[in-house]
C-alpha positions in Angstrom: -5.6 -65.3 58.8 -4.5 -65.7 55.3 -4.1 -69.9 54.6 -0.7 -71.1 54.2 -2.0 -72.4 50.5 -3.0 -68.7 50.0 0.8 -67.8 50.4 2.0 -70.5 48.3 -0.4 -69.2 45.1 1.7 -66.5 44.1 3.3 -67.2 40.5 7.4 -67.3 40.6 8.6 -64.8 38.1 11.0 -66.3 35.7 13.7 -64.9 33.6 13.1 -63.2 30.3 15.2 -64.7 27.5 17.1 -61.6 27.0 18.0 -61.7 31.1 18.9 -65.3 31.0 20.7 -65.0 27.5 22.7 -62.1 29.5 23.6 -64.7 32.4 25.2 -67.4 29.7 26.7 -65.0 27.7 28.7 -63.6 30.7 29.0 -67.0 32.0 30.8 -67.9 28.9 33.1 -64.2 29.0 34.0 -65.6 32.4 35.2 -68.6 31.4 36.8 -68.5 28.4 38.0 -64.8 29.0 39.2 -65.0 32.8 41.3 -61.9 32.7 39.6 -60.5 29.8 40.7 -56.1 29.3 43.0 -56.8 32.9 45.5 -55.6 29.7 45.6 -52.1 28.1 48.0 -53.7 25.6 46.0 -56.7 24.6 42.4 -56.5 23.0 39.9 -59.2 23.1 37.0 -59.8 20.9 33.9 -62.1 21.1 32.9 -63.7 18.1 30.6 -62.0 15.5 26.5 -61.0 16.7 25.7 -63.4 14.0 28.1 -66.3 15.5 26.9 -65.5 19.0 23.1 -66.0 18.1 23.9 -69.6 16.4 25.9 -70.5 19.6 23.5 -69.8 22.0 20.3 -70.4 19.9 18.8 -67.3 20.3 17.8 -64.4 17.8 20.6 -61.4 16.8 18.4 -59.1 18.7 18.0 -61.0 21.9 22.2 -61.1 21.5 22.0 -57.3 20.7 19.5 -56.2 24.0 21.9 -59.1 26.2 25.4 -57.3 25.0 23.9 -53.7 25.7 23.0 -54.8 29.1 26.1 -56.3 29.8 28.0 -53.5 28.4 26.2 -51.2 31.4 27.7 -53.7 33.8 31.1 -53.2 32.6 31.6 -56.5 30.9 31.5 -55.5 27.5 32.3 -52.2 24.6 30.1 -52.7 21.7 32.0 -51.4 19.0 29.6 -50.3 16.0 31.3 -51.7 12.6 34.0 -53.5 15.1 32.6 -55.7 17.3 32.3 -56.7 20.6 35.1 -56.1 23.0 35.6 -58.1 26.4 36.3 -55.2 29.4 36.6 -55.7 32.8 35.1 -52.7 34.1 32.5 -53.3 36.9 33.3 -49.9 38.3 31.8 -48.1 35.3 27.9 -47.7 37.1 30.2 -46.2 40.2 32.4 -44.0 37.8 29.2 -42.4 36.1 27.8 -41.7 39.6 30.7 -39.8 40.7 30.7 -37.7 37.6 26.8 -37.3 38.0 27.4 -36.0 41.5 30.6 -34.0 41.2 30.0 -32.7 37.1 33.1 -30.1 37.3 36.3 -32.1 36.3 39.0 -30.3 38.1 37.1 -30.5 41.2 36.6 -33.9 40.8 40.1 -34.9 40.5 41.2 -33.1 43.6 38.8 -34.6 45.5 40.1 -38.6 43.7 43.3 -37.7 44.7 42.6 -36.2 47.7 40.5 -40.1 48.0 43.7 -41.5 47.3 46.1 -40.3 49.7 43.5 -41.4 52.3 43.4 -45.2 50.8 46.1 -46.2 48.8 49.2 -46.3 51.0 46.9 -48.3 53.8 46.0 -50.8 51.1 49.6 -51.5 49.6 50.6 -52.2 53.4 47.5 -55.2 53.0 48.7 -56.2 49.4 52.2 -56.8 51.1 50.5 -58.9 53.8 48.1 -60.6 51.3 49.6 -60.7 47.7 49.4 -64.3 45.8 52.1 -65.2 43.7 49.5 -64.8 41.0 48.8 -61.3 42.5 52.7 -60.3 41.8 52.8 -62.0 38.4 50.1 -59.3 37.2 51.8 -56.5 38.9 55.3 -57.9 37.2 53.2 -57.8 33.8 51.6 -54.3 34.4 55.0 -53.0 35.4 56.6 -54.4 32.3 54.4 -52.9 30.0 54.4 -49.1 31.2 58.3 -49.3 31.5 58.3 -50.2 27.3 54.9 -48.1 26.4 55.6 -45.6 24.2 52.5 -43.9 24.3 51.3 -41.8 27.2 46.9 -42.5 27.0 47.8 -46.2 27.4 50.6 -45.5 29.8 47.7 -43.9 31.5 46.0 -46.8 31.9 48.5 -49.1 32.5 49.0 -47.4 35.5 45.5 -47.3 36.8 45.9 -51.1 36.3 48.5 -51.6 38.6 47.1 -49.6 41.5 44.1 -51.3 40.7 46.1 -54.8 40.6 47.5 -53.8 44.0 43.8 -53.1 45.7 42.8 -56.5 44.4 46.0 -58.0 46.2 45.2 -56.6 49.2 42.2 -58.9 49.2 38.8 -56.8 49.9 36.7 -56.4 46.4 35.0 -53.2 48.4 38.5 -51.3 48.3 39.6 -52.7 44.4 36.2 -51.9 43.0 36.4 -48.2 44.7 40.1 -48.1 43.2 39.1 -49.2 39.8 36.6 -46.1 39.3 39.1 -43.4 40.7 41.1 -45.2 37.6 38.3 -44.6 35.4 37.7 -40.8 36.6 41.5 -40.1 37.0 42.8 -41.3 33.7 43.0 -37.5 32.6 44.8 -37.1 36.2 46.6 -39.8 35.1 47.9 -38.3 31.8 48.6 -35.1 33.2 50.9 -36.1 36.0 52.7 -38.2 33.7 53.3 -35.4 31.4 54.7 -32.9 34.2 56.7 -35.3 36.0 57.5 -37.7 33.5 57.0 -41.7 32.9 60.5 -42.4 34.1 59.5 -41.0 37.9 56.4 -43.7 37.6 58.0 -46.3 36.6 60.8 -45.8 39.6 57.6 -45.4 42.1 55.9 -48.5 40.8 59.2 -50.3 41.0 59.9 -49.9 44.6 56.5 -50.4 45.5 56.6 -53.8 43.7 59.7 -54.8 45.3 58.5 -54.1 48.9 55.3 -56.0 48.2 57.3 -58.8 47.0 59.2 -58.4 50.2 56.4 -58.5 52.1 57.4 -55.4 53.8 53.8 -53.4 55.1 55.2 -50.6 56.2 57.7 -49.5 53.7 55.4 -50.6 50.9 52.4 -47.9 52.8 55.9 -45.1 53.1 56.1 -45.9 49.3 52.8 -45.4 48.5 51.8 -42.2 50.2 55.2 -40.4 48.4 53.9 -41.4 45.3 50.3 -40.5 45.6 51.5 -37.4 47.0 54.0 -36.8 44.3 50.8 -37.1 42.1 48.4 -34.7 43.8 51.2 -32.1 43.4 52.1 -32.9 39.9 48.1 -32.7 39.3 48.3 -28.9 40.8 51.1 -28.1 38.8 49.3 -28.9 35.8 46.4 -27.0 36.9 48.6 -23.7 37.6 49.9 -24.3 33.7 46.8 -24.6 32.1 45.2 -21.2 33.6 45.7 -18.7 31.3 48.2 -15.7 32.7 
């Protein structure tokens, strides 16, 4: 029998400085950055590696090894010559498995939508049972901007917000971090459909999807949904038919 101070010898690992500097830092993106990349149309930057040292007392390359870390998480873009960019992207480590696992594109973004049509209208049926009015305000936003974006890449993205604002409304973080890497994957989807059935068809979609979740009607909000996912997958095919040569 091994005695109890025996057990109790062990040392407690502690945190490097680099782990703990990566805990503060994204402490401090957290608070003073609460909705930090939610926006395709806004871009956020931390202050300078040489500012973020001083502030947290550290050396540049402890800030350096802390941002790459928390850039793998999803936190953060380290631009080279730019800066540092506040994300919210916690999907990313999920996204890169599912282009590990599945590496041929098109494949992939049958099966996403294919992902979709299963989820999505289920989930807009919980976001009109569970939507805050905070929920709805994003949604309103997200809505807003696609319906005066000019340019289809961040129309792209706009849109993956508000599906992924939608998942978040229906309260289960399982189901909105699952949503928010098909966002990542489909973005090319994304562009595609857009371009074969055009932004105007979107916009209308999201638009009567936000007014039955502001209604707080399940059911047509989950009718609404699986026409427009649908819609999607058979844009996506058209595409696909387009682009093989004759």
């Amino acid at each position: 029998m091994i005695p109890p101070a025996t057990l109790d010898a062990r040392p407690i690992r502690r945190p490097s400085l680099v782990e703990s500097t990566c805990e503060r830092l994204a402490a401090h993106v957290a608070e003073e950055y609460p909705g930090g990349g939610d926006s395709p149309m806004e871009e956020i930057w931390l202050p300078s590696e040489r500012e973020l040292a001083s502030r947290f007392r550290v050396s540049r390359p402890v800030i350096r090894e802390a941002t790459k870390r928390l850039e793998f998480q999803g936190l953060l873009e380290v631009h080279h010559g730019r800066g540092i960019k506040v994300v919210r992207q916690l999907q990313r480590p999920l996204s890169d498995a599912l282009r590990f696992d599945i590496p041929d594109n098109l494949e992939r973004l049958r099966q996403l939508n294919e992902a979709r049509r299963i989820l999505e209208p289920e989930i807009a049926r919980l976001a009109a049972l569970h939507a805050t009015d905070k929920d709805l305000r994003f949604l309103v936003a997200c809505h807003d901007e696609m319906v005066s974006c000019p340019d289809l890449g961040i129309a792209a993205r706009i849109d993956a917000r508000f599906h992924e604002g939608i998942a978040r409304a229906a309260g289960n973080n399982v189901v909105a971090l699952v949503l928010a890497a098909f966002g990542d994957l489909a973005e090319e989807s994304r562009r595609r459909t857009l371009s074969v059935s055009g932004m105007e068809t979107a916009i209308a979609h999201h638009g009567a999807i936000l007014e039955a979740l502001k209604q707080r009607e399940g059911d047509e909000a989950a009718r609404l949904m699986a026409h427009h996912v649908g819609e999607a997958s058979r844009d996506l095919e058209a595409s696909e038919l387009a682009a093989r040569p004759s």
